[in-house]
C-alpha positions as CSV (number, residue, x, y, z in Angstrom):
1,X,-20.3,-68.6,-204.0
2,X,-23.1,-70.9,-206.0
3,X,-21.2,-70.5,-208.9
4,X,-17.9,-71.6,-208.0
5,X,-19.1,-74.4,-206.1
6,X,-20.0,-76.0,-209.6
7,X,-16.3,-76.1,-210.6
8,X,-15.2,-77.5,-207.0
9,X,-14.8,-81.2,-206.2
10,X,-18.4,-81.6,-205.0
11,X,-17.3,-84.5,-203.2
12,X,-15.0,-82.3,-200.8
13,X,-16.2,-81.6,-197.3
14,X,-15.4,-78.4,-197.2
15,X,-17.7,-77.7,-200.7
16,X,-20.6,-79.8,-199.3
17,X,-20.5,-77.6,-196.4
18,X,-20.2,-74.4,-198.2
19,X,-23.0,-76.0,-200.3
20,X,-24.9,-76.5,-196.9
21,X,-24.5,-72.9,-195.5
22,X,-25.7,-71.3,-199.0
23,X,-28.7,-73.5,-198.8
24,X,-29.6,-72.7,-195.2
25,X,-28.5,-68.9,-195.8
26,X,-31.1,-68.8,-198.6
27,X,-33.6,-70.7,-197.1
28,X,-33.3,-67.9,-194.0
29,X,-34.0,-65.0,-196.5
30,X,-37.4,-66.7,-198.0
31,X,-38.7,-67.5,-194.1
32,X,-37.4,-64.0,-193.3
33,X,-39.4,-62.2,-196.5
34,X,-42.4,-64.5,-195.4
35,X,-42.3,-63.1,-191.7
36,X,-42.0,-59.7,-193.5
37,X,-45.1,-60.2,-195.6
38,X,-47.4,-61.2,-193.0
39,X,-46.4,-58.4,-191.3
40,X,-47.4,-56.2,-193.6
41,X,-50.4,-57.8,-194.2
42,X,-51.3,-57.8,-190.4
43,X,-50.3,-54.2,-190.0
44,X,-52.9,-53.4,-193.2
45,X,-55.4,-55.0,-191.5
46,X,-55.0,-54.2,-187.9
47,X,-53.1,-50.2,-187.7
48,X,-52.7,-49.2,-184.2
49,X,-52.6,-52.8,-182.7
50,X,-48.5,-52.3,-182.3
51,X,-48.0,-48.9,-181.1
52,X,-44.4,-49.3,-181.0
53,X,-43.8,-51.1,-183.6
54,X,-45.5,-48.3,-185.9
55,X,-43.6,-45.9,-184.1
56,X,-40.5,-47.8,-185.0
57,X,-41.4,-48.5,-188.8
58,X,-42.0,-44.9,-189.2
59,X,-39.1,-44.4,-187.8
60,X,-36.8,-46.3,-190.3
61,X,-39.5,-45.4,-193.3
62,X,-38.5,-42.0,-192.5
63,X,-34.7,-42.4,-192.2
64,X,-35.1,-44.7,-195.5
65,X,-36.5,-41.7,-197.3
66,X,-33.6,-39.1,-196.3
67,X,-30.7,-42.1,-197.0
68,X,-32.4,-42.2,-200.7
69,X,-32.2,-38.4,-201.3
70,X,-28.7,-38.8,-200.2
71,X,-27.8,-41.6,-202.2
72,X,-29.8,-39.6,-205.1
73,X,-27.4,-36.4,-204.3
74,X,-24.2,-38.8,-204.3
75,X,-25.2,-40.0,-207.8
76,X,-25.4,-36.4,-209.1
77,X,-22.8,-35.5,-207.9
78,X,-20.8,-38.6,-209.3
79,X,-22.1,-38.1,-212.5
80,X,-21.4,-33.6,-212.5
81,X,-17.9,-34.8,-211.9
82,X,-18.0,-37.4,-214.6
83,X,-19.2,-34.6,-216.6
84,X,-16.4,-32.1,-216.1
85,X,-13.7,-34.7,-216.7
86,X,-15.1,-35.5,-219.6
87,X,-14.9,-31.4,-220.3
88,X,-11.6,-31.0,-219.0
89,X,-10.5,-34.1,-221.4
90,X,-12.6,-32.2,-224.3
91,X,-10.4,-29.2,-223.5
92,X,-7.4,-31.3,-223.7
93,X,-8.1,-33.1,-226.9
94,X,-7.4,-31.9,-230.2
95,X,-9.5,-30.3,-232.6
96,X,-7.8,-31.3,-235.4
97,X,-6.2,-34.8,-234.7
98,X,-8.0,-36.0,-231.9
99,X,-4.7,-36.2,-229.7
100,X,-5.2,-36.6,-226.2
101,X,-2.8,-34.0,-224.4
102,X,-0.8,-33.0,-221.6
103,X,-3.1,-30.3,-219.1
104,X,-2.0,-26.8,-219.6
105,X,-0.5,-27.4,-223.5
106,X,-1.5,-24.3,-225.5
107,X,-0.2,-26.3,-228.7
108,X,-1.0,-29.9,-229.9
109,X,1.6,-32.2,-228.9
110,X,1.4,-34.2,-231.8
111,X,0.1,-31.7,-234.9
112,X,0.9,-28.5,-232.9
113,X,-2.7,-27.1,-233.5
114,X,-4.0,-24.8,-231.2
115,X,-5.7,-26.3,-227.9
116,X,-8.8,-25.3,-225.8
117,X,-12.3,-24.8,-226.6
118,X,-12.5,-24.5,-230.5
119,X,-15.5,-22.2,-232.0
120,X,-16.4,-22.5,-235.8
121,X,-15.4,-19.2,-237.6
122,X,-18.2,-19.4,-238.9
123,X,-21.2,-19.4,-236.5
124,X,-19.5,-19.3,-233.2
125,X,-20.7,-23.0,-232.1
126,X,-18.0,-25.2,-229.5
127,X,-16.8,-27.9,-232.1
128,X,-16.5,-31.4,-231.0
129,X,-12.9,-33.2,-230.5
130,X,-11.9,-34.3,-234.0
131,X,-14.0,-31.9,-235.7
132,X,-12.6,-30.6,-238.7
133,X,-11.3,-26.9,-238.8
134,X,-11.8,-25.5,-242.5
């Protein structure tokens, strides 16, 4: 919202009070990340003070921990199936123009070259999209 506030009429109600909220909203977060630093500063110094409190913050420490290795799993995930598009669209793309065609062709669509995973006669290595065949 601070951005677009710049290229409103700043002399609009409904801006200055926008304006206002941002302002108080961010003022909140510093007081709130001050409150969380003395916290952690009193809890350094003085462990076992807040029984409950501990009990608590290891609590959410401990969920925090398995909601990152979840998050971690969902990005691997992500990015395996990122992968096999990008191998089914490799399987799909022609070795000799670089066409991208329909699923299940046998046959380039546009130079009618044979389609799927292309070897080099030679040595038997998976040739890129685009690679020449001699």
């Amino acid at each position: 919202m601070k951005g677009l506030t710049g290229l409103m009429p700043q002399d609009d109600p409904e801006v200055k009070k926008m304006q206002a909220q941002s302002d108080l909203n961010d003022l909140r977060k510093q007081e709130t990340g001050i409150y969380a630093e003395i916290g952690k500063q009193a809890l350094s110094r003085s462990s076992g003070q807040y029984p409950e409190l501990e009990s608590k913050l290891r609590s959410v420490q401990a969920s925090l921990v398995q909601a990152q290795s979840k998050m971690e799993q969902v990005q691997a995930e992500e990015a395996r199936k990122r992968q096999e598009e990008q191998r089914a669209k490799e399987q799909r793309t022609c070795p000799q123009c670089g066409h991208l065609n329909q699923e299940g062709v046998k046959f380039c669509q546009e130079c009618g070259t044979k389609i799927g995973a292309s070897k080099c006669r030679s040595c038997g290595a998976t040739l890129s999209p685009g690679a020449l065949l001699r």
